[in-house]
N, CA, C and O atoms as a CHARMM CRD file, in Angstrom:
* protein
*
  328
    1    1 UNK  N    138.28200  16.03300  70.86200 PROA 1      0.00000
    2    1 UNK  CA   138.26900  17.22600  71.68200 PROA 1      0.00000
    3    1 UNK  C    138.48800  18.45100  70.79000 PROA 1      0.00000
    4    1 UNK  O    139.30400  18.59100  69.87800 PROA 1      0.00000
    5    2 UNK  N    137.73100  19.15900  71.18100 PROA 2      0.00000
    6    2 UNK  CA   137.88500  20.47800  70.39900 PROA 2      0.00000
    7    2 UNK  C    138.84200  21.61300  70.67800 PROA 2      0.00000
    8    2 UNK  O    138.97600  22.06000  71.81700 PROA 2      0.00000
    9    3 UNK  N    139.52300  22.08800  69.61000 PROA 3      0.00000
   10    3 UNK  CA   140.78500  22.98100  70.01100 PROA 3      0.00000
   11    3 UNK  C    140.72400  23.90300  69.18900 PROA 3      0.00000
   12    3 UNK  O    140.06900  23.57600  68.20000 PROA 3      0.00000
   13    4 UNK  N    141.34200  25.49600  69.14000 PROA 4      0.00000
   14    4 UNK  CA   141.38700  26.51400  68.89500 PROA 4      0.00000
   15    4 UNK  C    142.10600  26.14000  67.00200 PROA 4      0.00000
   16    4 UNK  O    141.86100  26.91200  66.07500 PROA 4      0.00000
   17    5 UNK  N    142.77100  25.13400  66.86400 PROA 5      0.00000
   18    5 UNK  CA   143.22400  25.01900  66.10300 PROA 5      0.00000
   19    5 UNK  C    142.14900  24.49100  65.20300 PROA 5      0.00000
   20    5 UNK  O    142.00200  25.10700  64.14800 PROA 5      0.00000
   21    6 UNK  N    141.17100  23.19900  65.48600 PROA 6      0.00000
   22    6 UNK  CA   140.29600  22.38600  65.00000 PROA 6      0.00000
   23    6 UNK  C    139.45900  23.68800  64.23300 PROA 6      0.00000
   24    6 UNK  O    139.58100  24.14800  63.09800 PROA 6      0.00000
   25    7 UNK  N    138.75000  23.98600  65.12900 PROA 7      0.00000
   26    7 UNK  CA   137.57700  25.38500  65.09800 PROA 7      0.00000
   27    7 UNK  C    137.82400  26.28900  64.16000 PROA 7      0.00000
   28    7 UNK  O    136.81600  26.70200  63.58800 PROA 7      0.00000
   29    8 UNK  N    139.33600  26.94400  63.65100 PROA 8      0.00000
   30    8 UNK  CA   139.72500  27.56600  62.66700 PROA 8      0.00000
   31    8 UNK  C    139.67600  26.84700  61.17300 PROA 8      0.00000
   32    8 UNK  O    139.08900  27.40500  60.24600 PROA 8      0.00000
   33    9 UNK  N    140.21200  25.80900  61.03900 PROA 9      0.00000
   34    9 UNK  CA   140.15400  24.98700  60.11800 PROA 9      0.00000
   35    9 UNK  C    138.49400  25.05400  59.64100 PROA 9      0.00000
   36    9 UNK  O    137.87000  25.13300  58.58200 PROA 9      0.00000
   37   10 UNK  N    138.23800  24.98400  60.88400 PROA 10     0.00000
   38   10 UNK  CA   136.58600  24.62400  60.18800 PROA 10     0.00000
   39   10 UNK  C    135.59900  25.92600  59.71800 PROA 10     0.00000
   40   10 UNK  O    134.54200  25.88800  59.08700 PROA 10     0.00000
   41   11 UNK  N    136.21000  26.88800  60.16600 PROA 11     0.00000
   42   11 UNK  CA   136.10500  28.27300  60.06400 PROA 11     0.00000
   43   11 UNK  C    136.11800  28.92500  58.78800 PROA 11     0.00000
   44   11 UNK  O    135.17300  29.44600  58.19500 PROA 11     0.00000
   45   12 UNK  N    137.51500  28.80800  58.38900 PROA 12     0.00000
   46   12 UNK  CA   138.07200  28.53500  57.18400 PROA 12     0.00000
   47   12 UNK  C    137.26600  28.06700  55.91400 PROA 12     0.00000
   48   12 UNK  O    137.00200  28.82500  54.98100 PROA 12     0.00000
   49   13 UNK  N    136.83500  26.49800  55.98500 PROA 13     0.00000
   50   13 UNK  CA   136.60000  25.66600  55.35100 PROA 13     0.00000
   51   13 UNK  C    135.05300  26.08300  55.49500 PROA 13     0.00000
   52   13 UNK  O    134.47000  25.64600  54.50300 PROA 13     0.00000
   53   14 UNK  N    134.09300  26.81200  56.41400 PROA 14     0.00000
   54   14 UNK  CA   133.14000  27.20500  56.17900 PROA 14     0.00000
   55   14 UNK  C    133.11700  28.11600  55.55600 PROA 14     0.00000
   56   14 UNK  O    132.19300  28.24100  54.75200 PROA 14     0.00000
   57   15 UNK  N    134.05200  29.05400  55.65900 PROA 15     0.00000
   58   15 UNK  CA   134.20800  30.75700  54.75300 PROA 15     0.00000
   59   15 UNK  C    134.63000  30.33000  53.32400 PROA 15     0.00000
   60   15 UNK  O    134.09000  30.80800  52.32600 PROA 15     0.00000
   61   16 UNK  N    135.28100  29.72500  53.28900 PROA 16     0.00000
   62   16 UNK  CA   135.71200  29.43500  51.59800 PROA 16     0.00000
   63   16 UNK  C    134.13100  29.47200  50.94800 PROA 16     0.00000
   64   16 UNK  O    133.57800  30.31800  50.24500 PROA 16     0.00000
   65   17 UNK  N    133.57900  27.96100  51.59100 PROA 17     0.00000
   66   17 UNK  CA   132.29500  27.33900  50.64800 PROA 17     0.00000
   67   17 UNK  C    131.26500  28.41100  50.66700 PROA 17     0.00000
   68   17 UNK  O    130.25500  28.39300  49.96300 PROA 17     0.00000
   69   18 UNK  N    131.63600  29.51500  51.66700 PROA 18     0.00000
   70   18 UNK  CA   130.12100  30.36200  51.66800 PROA 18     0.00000
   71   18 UNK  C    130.62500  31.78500  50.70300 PROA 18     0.00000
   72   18 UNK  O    129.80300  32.51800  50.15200 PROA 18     0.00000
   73   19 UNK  N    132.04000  31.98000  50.63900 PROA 19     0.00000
   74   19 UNK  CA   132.38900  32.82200  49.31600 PROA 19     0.00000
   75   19 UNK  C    131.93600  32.01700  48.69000 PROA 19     0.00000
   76   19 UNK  O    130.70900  32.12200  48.67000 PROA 19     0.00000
   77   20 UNK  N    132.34800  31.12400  48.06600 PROA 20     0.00000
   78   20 UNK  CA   132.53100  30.32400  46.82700 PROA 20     0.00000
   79   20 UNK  C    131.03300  30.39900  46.62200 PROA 20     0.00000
   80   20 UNK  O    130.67500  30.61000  45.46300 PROA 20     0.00000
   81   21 UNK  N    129.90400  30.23600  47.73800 PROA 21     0.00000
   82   21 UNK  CA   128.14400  30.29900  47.09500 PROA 21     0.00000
   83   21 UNK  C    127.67600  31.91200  46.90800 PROA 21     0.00000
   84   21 UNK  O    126.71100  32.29500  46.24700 PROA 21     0.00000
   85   22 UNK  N    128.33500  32.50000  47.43900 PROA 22     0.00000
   86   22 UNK  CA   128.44100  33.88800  47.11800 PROA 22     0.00000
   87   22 UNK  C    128.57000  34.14500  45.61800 PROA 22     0.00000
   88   22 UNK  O    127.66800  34.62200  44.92900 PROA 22     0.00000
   89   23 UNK  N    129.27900  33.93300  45.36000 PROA 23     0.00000
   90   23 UNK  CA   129.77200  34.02500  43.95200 PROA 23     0.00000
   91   23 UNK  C    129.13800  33.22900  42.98400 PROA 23     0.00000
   92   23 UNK  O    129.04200  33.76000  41.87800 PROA 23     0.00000
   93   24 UNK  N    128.67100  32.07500  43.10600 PROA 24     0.00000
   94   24 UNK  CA   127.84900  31.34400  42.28600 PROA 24     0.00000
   95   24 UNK  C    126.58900  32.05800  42.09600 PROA 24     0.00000
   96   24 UNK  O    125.97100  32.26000  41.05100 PROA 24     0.00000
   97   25 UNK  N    126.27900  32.46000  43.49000 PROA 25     0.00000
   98   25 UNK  CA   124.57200  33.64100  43.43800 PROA 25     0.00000
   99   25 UNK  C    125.06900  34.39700  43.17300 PROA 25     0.00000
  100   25 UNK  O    124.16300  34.56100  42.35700 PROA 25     0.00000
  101   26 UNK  N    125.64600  35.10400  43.01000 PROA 26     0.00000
  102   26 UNK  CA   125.92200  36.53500  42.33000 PROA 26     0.00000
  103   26 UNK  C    125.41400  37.21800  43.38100 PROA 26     0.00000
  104   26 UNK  O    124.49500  38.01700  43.20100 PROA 26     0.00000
  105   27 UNK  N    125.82100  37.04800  44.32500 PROA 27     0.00000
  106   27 UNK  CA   125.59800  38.14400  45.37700 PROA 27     0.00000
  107   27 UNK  C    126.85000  38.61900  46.28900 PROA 27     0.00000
  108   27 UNK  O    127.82100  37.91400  46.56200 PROA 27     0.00000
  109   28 UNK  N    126.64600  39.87500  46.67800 PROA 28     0.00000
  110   28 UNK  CA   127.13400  40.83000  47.48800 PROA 28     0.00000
  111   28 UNK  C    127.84900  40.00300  48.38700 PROA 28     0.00000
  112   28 UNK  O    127.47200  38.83100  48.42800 PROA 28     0.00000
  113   29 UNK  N    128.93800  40.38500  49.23200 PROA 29     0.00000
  114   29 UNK  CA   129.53900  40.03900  50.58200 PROA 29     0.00000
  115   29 UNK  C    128.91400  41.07800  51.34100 PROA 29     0.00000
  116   29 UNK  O    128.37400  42.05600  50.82300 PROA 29     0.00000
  117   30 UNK  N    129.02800  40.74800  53.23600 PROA 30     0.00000
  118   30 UNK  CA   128.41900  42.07300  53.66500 PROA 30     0.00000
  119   30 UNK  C    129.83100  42.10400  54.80400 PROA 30     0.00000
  120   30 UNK  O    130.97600  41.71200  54.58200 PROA 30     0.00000
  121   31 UNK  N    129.22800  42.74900  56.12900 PROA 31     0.00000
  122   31 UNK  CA   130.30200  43.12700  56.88700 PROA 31     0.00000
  123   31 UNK  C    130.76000  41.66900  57.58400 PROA 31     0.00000
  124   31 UNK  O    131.84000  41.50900  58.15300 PROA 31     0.00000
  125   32 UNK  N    129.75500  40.66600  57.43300 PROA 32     0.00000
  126   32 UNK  CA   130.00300  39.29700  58.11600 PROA 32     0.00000
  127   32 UNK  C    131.13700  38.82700  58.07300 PROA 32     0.00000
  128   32 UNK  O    131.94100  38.56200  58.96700 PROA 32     0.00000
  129   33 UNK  N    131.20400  38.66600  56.24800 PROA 33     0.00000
  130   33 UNK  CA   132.33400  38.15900  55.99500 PROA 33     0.00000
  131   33 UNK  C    133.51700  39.07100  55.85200 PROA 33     0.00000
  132   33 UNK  O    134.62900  38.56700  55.69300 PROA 33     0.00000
  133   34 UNK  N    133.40700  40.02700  55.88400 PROA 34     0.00000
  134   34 UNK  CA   134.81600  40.76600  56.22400 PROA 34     0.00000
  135   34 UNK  C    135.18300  40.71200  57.86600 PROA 34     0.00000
  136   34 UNK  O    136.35600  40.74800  58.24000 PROA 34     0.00000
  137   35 UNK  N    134.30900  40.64200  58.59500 PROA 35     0.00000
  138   35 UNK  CA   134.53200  40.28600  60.19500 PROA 35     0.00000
  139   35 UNK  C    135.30400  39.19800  60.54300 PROA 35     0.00000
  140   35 UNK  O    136.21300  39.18600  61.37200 PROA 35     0.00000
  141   36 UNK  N    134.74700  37.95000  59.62300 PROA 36     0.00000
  142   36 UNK  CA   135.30300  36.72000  59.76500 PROA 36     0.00000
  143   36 UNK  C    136.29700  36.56800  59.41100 PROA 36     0.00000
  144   36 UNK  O    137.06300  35.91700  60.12000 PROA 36     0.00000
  145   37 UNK  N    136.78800  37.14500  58.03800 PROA 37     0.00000
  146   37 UNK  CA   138.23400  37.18100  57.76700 PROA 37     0.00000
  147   37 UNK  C    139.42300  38.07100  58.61000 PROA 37     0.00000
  148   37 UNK  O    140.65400  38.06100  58.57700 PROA 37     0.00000
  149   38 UNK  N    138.32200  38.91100  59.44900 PROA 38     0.00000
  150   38 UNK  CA   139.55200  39.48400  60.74700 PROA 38     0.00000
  151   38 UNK  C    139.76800  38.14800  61.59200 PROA 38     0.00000
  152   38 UNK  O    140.66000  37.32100  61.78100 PROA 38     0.00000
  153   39 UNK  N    138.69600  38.35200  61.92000 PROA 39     0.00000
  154   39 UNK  CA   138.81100  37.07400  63.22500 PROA 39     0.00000
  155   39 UNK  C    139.73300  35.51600  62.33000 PROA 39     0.00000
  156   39 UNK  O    140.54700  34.99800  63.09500 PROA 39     0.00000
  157   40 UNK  N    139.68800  35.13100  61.54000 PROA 40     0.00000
  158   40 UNK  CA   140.90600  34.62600  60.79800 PROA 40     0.00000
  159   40 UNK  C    142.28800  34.49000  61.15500 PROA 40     0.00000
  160   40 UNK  O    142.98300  33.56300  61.57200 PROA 40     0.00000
  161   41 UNK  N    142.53900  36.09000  60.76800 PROA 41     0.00000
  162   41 UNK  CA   143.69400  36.69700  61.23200 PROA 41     0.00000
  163   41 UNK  C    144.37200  36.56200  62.24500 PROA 41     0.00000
  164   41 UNK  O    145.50600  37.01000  62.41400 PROA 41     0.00000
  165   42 UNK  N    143.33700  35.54300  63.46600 PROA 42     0.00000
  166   42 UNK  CA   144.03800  35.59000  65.06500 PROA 42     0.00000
  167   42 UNK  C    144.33900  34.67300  64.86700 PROA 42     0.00000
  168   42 UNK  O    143.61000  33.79800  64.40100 PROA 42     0.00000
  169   43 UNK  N    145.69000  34.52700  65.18900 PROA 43     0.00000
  170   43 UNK  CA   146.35300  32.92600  65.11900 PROA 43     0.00000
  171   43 UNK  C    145.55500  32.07300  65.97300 PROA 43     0.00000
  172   43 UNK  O    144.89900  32.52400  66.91200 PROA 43     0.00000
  173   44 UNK  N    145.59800  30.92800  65.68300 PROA 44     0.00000
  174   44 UNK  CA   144.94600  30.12300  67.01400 PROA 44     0.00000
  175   44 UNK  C    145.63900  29.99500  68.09700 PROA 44     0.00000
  176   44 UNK  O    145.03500  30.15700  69.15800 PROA 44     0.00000
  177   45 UNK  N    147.17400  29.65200  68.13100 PROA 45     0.00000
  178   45 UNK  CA   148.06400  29.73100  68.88700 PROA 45     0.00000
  179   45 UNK  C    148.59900  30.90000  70.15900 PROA 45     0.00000
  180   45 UNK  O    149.44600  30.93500  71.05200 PROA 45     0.00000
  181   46 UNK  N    147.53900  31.77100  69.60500 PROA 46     0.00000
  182   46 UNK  CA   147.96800  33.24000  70.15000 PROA 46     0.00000
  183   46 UNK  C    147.38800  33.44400  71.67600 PROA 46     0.00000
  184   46 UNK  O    146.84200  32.63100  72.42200 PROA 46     0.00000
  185   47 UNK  N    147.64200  34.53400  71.82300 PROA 47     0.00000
  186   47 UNK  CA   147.12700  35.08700  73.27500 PROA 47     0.00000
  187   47 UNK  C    146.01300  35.00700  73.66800 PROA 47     0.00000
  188   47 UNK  O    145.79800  35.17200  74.86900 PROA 47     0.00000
  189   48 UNK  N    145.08800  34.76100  72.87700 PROA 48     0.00000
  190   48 UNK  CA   143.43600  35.24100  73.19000 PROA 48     0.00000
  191   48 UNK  C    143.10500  33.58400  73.64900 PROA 48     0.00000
  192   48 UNK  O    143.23500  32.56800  72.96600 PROA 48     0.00000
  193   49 UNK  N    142.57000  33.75500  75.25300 PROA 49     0.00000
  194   49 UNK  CA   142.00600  32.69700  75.60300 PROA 49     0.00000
  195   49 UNK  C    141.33200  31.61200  74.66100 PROA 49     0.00000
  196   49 UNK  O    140.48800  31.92100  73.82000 PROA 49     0.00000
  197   50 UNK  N    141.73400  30.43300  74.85300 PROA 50     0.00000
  198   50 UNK  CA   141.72600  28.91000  73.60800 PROA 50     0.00000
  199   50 UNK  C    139.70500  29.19200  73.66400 PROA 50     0.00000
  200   50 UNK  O    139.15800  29.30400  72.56600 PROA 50     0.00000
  201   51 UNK  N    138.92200  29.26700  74.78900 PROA 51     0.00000
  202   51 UNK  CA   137.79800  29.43000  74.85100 PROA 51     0.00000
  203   51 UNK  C    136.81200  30.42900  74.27200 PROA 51     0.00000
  204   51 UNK  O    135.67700  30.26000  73.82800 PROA 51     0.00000
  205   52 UNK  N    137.73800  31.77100  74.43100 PROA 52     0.00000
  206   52 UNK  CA   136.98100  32.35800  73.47500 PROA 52     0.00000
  207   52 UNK  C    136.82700  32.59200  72.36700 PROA 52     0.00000
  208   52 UNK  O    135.79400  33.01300  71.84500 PROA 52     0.00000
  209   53 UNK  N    138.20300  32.26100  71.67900 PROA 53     0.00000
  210   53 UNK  CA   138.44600  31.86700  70.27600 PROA 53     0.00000
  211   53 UNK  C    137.55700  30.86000  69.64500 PROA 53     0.00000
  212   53 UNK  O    137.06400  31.15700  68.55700 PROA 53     0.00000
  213   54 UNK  N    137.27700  29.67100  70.19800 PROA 54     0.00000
  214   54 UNK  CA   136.90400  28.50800  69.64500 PROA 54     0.00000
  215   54 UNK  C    135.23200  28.86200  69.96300 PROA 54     0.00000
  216   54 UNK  O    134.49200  28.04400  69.41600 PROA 54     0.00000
  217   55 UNK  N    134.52300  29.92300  70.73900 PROA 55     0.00000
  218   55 UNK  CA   133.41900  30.17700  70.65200 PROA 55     0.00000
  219   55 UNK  C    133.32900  31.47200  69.68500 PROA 55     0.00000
  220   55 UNK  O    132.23300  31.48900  69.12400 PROA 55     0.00000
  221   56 UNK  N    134.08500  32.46700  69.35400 PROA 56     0.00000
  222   56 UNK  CA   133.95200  33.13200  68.17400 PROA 56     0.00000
  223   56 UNK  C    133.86500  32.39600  66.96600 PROA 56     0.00000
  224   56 UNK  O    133.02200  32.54400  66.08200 PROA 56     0.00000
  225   57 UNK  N    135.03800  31.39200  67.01000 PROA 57     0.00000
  226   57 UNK  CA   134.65200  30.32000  65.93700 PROA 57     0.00000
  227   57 UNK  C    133.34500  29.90700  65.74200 PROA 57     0.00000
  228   57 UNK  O    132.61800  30.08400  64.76400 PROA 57     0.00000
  229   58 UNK  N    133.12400  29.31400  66.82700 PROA 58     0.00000
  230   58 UNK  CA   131.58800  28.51900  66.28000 PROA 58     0.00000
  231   58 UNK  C    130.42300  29.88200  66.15700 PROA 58     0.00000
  232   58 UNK  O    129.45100  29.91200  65.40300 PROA 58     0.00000
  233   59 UNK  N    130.70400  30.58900  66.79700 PROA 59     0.00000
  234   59 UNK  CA   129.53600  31.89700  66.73300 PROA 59     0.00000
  235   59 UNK  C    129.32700  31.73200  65.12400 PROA 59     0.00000
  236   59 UNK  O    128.29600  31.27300  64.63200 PROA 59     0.00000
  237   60 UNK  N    130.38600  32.14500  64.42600 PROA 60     0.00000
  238   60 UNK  CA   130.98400  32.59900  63.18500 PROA 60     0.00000
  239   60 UNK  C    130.12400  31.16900  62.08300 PROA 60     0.00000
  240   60 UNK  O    129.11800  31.05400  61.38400 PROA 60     0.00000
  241   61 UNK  N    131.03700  30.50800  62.42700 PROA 61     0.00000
  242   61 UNK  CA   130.63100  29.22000  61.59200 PROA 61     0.00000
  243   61 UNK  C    128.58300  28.98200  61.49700 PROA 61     0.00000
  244   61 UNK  O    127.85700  28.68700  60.54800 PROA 61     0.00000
  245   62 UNK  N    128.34100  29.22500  62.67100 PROA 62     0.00000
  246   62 UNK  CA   126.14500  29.21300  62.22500 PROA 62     0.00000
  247   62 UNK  C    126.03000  30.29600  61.37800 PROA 62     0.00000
  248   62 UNK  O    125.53700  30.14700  60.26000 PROA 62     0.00000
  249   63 UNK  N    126.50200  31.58200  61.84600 PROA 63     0.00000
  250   63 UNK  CA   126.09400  33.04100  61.23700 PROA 63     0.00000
  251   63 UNK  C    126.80100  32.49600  59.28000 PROA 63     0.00000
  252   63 UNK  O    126.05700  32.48500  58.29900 PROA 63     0.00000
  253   64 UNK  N    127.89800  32.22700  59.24600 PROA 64     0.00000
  254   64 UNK  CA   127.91400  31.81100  57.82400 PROA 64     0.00000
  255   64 UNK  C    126.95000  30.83200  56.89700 PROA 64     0.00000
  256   64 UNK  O    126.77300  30.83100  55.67800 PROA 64     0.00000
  257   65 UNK  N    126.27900  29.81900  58.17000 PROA 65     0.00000
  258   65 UNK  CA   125.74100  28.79700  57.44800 PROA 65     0.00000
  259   65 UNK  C    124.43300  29.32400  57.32000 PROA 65     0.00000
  260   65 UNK  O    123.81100  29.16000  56.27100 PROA 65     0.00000
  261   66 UNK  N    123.84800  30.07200  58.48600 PROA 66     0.00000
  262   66 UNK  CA   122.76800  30.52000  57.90200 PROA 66     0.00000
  263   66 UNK  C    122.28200  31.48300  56.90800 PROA 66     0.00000
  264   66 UNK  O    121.18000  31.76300  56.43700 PROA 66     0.00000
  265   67 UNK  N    123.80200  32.00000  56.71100 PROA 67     0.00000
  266   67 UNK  CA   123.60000  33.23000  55.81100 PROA 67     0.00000
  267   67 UNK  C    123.81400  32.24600  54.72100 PROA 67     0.00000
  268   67 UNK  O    123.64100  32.93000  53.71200 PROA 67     0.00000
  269   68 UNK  N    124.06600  31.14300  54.37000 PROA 68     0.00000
  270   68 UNK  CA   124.47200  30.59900  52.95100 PROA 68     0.00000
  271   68 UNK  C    122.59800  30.34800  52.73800 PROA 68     0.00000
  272   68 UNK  O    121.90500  30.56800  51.74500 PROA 68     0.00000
  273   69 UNK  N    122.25900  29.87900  53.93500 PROA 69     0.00000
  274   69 UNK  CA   120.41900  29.28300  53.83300 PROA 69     0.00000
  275   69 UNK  C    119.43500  30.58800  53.64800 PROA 69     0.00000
  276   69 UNK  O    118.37200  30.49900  53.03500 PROA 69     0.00000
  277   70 UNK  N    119.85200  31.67200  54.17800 PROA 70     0.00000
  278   70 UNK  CA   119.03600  32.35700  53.54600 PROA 70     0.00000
  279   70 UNK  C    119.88400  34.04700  52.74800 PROA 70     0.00000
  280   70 UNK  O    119.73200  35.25700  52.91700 PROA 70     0.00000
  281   71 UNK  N    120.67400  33.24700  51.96000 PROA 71     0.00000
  282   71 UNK  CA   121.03000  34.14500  51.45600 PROA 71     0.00000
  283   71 UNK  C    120.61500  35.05400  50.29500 PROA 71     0.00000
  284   71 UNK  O    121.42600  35.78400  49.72400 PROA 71     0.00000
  285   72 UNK  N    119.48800  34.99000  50.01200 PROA 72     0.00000
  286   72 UNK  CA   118.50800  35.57600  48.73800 PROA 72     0.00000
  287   72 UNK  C    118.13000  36.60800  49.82200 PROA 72     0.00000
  288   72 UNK  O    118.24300  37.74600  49.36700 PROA 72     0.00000
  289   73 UNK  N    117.59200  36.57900  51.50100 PROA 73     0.00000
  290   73 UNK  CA   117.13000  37.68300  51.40500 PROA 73     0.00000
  291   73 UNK  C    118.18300  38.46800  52.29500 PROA 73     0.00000
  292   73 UNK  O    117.84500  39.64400  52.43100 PROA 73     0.00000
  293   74 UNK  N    119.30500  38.15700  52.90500 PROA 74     0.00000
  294   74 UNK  CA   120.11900  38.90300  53.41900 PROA 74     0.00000
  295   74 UNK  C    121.06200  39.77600  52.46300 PROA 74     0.00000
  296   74 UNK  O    121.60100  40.80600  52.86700 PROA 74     0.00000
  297   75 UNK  N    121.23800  39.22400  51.01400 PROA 75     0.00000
  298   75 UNK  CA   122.68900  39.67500  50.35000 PROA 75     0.00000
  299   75 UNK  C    122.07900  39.95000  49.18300 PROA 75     0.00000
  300   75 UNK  O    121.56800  39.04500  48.52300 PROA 75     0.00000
  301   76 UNK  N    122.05500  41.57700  48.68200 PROA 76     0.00000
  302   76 UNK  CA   121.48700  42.00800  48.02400 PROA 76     0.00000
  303   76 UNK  C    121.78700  41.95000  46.45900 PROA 76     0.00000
  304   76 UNK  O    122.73100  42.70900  46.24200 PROA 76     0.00000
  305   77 UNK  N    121.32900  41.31500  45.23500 PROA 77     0.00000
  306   77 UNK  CA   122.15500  40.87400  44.00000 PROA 77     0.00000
  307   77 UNK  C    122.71000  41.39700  43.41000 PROA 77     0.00000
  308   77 UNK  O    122.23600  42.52700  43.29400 PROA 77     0.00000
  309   78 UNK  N    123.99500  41.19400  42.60000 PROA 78     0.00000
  310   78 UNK  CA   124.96500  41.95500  41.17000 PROA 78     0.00000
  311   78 UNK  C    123.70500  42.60900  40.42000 PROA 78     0.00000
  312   78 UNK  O    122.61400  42.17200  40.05300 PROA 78     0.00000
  313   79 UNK  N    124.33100  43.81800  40.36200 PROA 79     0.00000
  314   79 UNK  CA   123.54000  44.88000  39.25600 PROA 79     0.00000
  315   79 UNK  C    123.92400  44.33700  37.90100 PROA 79     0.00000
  316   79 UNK  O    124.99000  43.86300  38.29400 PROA 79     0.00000
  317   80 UNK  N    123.90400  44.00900  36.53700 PROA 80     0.00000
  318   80 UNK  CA   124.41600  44.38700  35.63400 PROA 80     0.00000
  319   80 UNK  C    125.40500  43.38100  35.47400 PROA 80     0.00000
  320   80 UNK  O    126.46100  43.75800  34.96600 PROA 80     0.00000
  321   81 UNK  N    125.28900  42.03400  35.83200 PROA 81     0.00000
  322   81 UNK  CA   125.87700  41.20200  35.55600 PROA 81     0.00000
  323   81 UNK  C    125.98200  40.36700  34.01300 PROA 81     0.00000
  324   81 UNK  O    125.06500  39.69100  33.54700 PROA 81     0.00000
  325   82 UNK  N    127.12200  40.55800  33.45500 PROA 82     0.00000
  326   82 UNK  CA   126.77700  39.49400  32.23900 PROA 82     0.00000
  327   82 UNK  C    126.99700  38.01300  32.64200 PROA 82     0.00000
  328   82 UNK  O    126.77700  37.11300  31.83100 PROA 82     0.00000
C-alpha cells in the first residue's frame, strides 16, 4: 500500500539519480528541480492531505524521469567546462 512516507523516499531516491545524471551531462538544473526540493521539504507526516502529497509525489517522480530521458533537449549545457 502506498503511503505519503513510501512516495517521498522514492522521490528522493528519484531526485538524487536525476542530479547525479545532471552532473554526469554537464547540464544545467532548471526550476523542476528546485520545485522538487521544496516539495521535499513537506514532511510526509504533516498537515497536507496523505493524497495529495503522494500525488505531487508521483506527479514529480515522471516529470524527473522524463526529464532524465530527454534531457539533451530540455537542459541547456555547461559553457566552458574543463
Amino acid at each position: 500500500m502506498l503511503t505519503p512516507e513510501l512516495t517521498w523516499i522514492a522521490l528522493i531516491s528519484v531526485q538524487t539519480l536525476h542530479l547525479l545524471h545532471h552532473r554526469l551531462a554537464k547540464r544545467h538544473i532548471s526550476l523542476v528541480e528546485v520545485s522538487t526540493s521544496a516539495v521535499l521539504m513537506i514532511p510526509p507526516q504533516g498537515v497536507l492531505a496523505p493524497v495529495l502529497l503522494m500525488t505531487l509525489h508521483g506527479a514529480l517522480i515522471v516529470v524527473q524521469i522524463m526529464g532524465s530521458i530527454s534531457i539533451q533537449r530540455f537542459s541547456p549545457q555547461w559553457e566552458n567546462v574543463a
